[in-house]
C-alpha positions as CSV (number, residue, x, y, z in Angstrom):
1,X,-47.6,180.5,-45.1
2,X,-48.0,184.1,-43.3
3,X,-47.5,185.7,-47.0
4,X,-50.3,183.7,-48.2
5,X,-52.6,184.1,-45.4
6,X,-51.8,187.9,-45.6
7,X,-52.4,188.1,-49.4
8,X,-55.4,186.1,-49.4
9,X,-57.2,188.1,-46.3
10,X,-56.4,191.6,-48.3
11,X,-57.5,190.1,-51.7
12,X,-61.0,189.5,-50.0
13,X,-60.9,193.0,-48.4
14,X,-60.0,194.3,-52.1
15,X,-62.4,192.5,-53.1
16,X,-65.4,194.1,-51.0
17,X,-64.2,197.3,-51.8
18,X,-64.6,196.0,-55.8
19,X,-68.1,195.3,-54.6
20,X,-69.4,198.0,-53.4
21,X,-67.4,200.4,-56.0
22,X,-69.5,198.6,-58.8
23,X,-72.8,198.2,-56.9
24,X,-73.2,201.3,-56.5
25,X,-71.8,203.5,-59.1
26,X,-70.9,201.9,-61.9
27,X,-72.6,198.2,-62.5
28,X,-70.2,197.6,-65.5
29,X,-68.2,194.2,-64.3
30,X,-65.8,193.6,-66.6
31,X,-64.2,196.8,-67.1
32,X,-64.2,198.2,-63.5
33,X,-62.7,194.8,-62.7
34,X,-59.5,195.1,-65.4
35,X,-59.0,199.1,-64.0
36,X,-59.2,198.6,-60.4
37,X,-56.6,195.6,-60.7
38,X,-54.6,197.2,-62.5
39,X,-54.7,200.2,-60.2
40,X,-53.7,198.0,-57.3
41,X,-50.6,196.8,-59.1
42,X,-49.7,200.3,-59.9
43,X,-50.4,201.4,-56.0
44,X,-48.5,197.8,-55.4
45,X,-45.7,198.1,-57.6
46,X,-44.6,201.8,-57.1
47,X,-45.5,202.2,-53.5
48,X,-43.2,198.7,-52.9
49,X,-40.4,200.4,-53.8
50,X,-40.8,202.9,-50.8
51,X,-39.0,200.3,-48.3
52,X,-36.0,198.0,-48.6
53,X,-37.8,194.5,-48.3
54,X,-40.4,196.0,-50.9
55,X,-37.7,196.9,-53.8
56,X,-36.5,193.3,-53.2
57,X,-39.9,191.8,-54.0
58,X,-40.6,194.4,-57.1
59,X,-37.0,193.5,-58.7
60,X,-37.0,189.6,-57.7
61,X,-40.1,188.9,-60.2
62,X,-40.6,189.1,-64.1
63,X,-42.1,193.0,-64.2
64,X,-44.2,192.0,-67.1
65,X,-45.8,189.0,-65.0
66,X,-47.3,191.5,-62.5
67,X,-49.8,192.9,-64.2
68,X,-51.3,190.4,-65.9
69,X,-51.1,188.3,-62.7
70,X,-53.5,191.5,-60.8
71,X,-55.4,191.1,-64.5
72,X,-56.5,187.9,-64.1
73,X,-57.4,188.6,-60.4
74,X,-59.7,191.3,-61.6
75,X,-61.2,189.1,-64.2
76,X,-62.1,186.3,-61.1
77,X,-63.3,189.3,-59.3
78,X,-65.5,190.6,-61.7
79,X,-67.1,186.8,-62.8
80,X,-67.8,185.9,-59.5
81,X,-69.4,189.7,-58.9
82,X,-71.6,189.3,-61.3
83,X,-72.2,186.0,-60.8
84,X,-73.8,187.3,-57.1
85,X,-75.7,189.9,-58.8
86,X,-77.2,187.7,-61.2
87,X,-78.6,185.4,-58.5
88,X,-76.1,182.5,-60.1
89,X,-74.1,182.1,-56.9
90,X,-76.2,182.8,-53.1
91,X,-73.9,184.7,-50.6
């Protein structure tokens, strides 16, 4: 329960990070949404493997699952961005 509370309180600080990034420099969604997931699994994946309990977690999953798992994240991240920006959903 602590690893889901954890994940989900840094997915919504990655995810105001994702806001801002495209708000202000780039306003393309989609693609800055795919790129900075992706760069998270990278940071996520490789910098895991700097402690004992982190190599654990990188080798006890499917590596191809990872990615596409942060892909899908970025995808959510982006629709509901855009969504805000558009006026479609009030925050």
């Amino acid at each position: 329960a602590l690893g889901i509370v954890v994940h989900m309180l840094l997915s919504a600080g990655f995810g105001l990070v994702y806001a801002i990034v495209v708000t202000r420099l780039t306003h393309e969604f989609w693609m800055t949404g795919a790129a900075y997931a992706l760069t998270l699994w990278v940071i996520n994946y490789w910098g895991g493997h700097l402690s004992p309990i982190g190599r654990q977690m990188t080798q006890a999953k499917p590596a191809w699952l990872s990615p596409i798992v942060h892909v899908a994240y970025g995808a959510f991240m982006a629709l509901v961005a855009e969504s805000v920006a558009a006026g479609s959903i009030h925050v």
